[in-house]
C-alpha atoms as one frame of an Amber mdcrd trajectory, in Angstrom:
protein
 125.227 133.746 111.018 126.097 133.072 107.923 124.051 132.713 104.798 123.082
 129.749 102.703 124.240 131.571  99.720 127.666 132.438 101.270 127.835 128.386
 102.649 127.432 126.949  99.271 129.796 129.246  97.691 132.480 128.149  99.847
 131.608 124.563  99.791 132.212 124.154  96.155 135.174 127.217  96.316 137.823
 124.546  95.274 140.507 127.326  97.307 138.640 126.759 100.582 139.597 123.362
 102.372 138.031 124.375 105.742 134.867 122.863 105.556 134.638 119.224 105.408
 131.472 119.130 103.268 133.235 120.357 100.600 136.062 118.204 100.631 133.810
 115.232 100.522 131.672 117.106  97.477 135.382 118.098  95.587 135.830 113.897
  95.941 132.454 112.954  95.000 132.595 115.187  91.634 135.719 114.447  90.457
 134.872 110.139  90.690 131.649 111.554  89.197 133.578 113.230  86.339 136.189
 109.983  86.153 133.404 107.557  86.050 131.540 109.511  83.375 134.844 109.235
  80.816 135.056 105.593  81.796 131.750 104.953  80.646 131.673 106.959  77.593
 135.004 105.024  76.634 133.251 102.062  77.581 130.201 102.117  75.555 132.142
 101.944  72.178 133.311  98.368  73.044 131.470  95.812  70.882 130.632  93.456
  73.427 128.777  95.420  75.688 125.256  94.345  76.093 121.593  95.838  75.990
 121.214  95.669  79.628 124.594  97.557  80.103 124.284 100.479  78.063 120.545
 100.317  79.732 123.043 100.780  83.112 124.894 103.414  81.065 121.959 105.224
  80.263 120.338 105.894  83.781 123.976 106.245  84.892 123.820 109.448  82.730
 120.714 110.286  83.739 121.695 111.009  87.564 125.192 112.546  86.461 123.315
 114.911  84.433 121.004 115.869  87.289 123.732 116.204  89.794 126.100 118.590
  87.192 123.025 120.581  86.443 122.717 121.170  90.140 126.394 122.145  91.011
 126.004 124.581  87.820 123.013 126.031  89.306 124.534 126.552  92.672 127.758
 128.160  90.966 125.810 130.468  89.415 123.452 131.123  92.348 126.450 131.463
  94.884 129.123 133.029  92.622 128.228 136.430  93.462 129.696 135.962  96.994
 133.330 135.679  95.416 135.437 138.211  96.870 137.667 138.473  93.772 134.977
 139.632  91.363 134.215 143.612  90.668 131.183 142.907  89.633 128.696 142.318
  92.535 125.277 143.083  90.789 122.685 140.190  91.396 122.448 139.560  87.769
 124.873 140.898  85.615 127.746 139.578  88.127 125.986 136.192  87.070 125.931
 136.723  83.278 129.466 137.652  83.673 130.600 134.191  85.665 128.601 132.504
  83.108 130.708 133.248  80.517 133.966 132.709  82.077 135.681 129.461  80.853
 134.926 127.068  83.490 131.183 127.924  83.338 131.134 127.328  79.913 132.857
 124.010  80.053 129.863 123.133  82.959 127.218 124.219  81.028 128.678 122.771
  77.576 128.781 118.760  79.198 125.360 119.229  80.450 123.484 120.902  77.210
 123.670 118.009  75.041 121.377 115.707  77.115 118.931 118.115  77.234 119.071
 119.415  73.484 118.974 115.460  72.745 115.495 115.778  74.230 113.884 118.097
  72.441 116.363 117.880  69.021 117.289 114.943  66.829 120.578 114.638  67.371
 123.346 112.374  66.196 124.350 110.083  69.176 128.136 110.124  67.996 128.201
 113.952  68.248 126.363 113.443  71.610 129.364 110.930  73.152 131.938 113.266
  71.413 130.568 116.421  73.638 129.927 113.863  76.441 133.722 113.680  76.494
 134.285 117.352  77.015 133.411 116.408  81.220 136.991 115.611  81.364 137.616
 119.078  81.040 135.667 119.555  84.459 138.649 118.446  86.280 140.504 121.886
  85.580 138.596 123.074  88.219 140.307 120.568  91.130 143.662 119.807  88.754
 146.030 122.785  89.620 147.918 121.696  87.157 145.555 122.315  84.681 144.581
 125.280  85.868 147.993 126.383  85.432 148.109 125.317  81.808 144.841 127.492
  81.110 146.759 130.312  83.278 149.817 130.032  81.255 147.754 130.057  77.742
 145.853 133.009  78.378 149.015 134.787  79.478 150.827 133.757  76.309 147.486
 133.794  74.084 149.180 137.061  71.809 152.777 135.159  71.226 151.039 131.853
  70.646 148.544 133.468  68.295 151.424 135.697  66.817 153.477 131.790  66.270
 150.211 130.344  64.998 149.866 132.949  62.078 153.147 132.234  61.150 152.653
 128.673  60.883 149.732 128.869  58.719 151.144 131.526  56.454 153.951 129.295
  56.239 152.032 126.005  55.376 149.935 128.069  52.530 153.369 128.991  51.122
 154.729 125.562  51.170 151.610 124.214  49.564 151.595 126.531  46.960 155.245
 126.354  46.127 155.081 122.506  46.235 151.663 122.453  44.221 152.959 124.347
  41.239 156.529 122.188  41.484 154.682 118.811  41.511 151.509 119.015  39.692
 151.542 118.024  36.351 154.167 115.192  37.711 151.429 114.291  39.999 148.384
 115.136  39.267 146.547 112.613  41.642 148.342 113.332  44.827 148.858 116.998
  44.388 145.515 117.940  42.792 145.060 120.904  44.549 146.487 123.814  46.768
 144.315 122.297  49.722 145.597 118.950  48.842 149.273 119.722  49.102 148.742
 121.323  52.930 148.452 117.692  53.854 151.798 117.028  52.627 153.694 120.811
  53.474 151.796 119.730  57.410 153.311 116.145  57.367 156.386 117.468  56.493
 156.815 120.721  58.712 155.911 118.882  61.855 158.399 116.143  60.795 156.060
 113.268  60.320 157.108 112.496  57.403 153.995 109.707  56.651 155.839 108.866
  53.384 152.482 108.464  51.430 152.881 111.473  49.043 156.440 112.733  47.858
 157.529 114.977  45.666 159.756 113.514  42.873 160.537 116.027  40.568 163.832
 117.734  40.837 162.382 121.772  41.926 160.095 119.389  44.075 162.901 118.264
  46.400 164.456 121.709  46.493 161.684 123.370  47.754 160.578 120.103  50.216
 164.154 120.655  51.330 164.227 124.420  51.877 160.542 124.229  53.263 161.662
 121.169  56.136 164.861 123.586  57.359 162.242 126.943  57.869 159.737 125.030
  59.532 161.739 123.572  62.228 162.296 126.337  64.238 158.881 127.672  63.142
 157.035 124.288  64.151 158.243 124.258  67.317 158.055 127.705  68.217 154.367
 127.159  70.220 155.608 124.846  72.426 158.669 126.800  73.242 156.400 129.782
  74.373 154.320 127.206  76.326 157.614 125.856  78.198 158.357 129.349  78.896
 155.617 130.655  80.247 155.474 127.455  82.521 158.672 128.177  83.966 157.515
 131.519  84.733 154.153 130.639  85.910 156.214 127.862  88.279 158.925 131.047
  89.808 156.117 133.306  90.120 154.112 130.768  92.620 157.075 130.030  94.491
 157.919 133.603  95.030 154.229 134.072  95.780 154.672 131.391  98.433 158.676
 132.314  99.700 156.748 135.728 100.488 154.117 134.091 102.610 157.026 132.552
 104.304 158.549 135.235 105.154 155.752 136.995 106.651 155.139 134.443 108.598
 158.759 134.287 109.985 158.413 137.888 110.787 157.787 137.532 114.445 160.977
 134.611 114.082 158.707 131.874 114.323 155.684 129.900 113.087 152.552 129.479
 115.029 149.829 126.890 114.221 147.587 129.238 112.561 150.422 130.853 110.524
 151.306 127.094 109.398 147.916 126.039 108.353 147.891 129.229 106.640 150.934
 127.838 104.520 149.495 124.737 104.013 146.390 125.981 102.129 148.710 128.601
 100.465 151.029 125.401  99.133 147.681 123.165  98.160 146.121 126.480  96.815
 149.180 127.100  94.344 150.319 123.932  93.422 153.385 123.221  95.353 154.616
 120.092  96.600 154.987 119.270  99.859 159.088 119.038  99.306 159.357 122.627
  97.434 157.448 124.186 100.350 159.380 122.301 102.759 162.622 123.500 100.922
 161.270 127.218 100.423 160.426 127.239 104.330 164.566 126.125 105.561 165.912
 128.188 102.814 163.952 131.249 104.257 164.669 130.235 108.049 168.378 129.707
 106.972 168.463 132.950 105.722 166.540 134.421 108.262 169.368 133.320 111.087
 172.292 134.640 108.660 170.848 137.785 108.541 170.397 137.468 112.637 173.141
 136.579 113.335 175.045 138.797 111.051 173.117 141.687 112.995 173.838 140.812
 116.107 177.723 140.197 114.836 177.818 143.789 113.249 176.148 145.008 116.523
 178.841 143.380 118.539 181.611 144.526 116.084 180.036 148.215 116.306 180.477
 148.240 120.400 184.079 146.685 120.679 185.352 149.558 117.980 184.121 151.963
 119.822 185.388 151.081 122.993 189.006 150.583 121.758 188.228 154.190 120.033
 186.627 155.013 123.504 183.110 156.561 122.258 179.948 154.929 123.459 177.977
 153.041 120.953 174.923 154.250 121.604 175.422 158.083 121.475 178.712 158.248
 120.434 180.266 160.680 123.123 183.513 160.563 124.297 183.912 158.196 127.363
 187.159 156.741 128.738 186.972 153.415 129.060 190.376 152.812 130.550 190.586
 155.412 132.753 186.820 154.787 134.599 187.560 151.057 134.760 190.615 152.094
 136.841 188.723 154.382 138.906 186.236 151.557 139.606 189.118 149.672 140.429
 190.705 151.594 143.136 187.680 152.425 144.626 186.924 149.113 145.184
């Protein structure tokens, strides 16, 4: 029988989409999550009244108690994943618990309760209250892949980053000393000028400061041509890595398939293996449908180009008259005759 522990791990596994419960929980918490945003966005409007944000308040209230129970079970249930190393009844907690998704749960929940026992500025409070839409990572696979694919590329980006600032303190120093004493107001300082050398790297171009001296323009000219590539060097690494993220789920998936196609078919249990496979990776119901006729396709070629090369080996050999199977001498001809004249 299995345990309680073991049940409510796999009810709120997002992977597992066997048990019904925990479909109906994934739904409930991600309206919960939605509706929380809403009414965060919705409290800043001027016209909502007393008895509203009253509403909004108790609203709060039960989402709070119902994320502080879901982060409770996580942590309570987590050490029945299969994928961890670290099984130990506590430290296999403290470990989940300071893995990225637990933070995010325990980071949208922590403010109410700090607000109870702190003074703390509501504004900061709605600002953090905001943060729950970073909840749906867990049930967006889409999002999950975007976490994936930054933690994969976290060196390059950080390597691209570096650059970027180095390059921005150079451009505000350059431009600083060029346009000072022409303008003293908007290019009072080294810090001052990164506002301009950002504006102008990332091609903004606001058009509020500008420099107007002659070395000025040079450098603001030389400075725009570097940064392009530089600027947009992040989001290269991020398309990248998508695209490699993307192939390396299909092939993940086109490998399932062809496992499953083993045997030359595909059972009902094999299927509904592939179907949890597709909604566990990410891939739409056309790619999968296009991976799985690609891979039968291929696997009838390479049938049928078998069974052709078998056919192919037998006819050679009886012109050559050997046997195909052991490749001794046997006279075709001359044994059909005999067969013939005996008959």
């Amino acid at each position: 029988m299995i345990s309680r522990r073991k049940l409510t791990y796999e009810i709120l596994d997002i992977g597992n989409k066997q048990h019904t419960l925990g479909k109906i929980v994934d739904i409930f918490l991600i309206l919960l999550i939605s509706l929380n945003v809403l009414f965060v966005i919705l409290e800043t409007l001027p016209a909502i009244t007393a008895l509203e944000h009253q509403w909004f308040y108790w609203f709060e209230v039960f989402s709070v108690i119902v994320f502080s129970i879901e982060y409770v079970a996580r942590v309570w249930s987590c050490v029945e994943d299969e994928k961890i190393a670290h099984k130990h009844p506590v430290w296999g907690r403290l470990r989940y618990m300071l893995t990225p998704l637990a933070l995010i749960d325990l980071i949208v929940i922590l403010p109410f309760y700090l607000s109870m026992m702190l003074v703390v500025d509501l504004r900061f409070m709605r600002v953090l209250r905001l943060l729950r839409v970073f909840k749906l990572t867990r049930y967006s696979s889409s999002m999950s892949l975007l976490l994936q694919v930054l933690q994969r590329e976290a060196r390059s980006i950080s390597a691209a980053l570096f650059v970027l600032f180095m390059l921005i303190i150079v451009a505000s120093s350059l431009i600083y000393f060029a346009e000072h004493h022409a303008q003293p107001e908007a290019f009072s300082s080294i810090p001052a000028a990164m506002w301009w050398a950002i504006v102008t790297m990332t091609t903004l171009g606001y058009g509020d400061v500008i420099p107007i001296t002659v070395m000025g323009k040079i450098m603001a000219s030389i400075i725009s041509i570097m940064s392009l590539g530089i600027v947009a060097l992040p989001a290269g690494l991020l398309a990248s890595g998508f695209s490699e993220a993307i192939r390396e789920r299909r092939r993940t998936y086109e490998k399932m398939v062809n496992l499953a196609l083993q045997d030359g078919e595909i059972d009902s249990i094999e299927h509904k293996a592939l179907n949890q496979m597709r909604e566990t990776l990410g891939i739409s119901k056309e790619d999968a449908a296009h991976i799985l006729h690609a891979n039968i396709d291929r696997k009838m070629e390479q049938d049928v180009s078998r069974d052709l090369n078998q056919l192919r080996q037998e006819i050679d050999a009886v012109l050559l008259d050997r046997c195909p199977h052991c490749n001794h001498s046997v006279k075709w001809l001359e044994r059909r005759g005999r067969s013939k004249e005996r008959s």
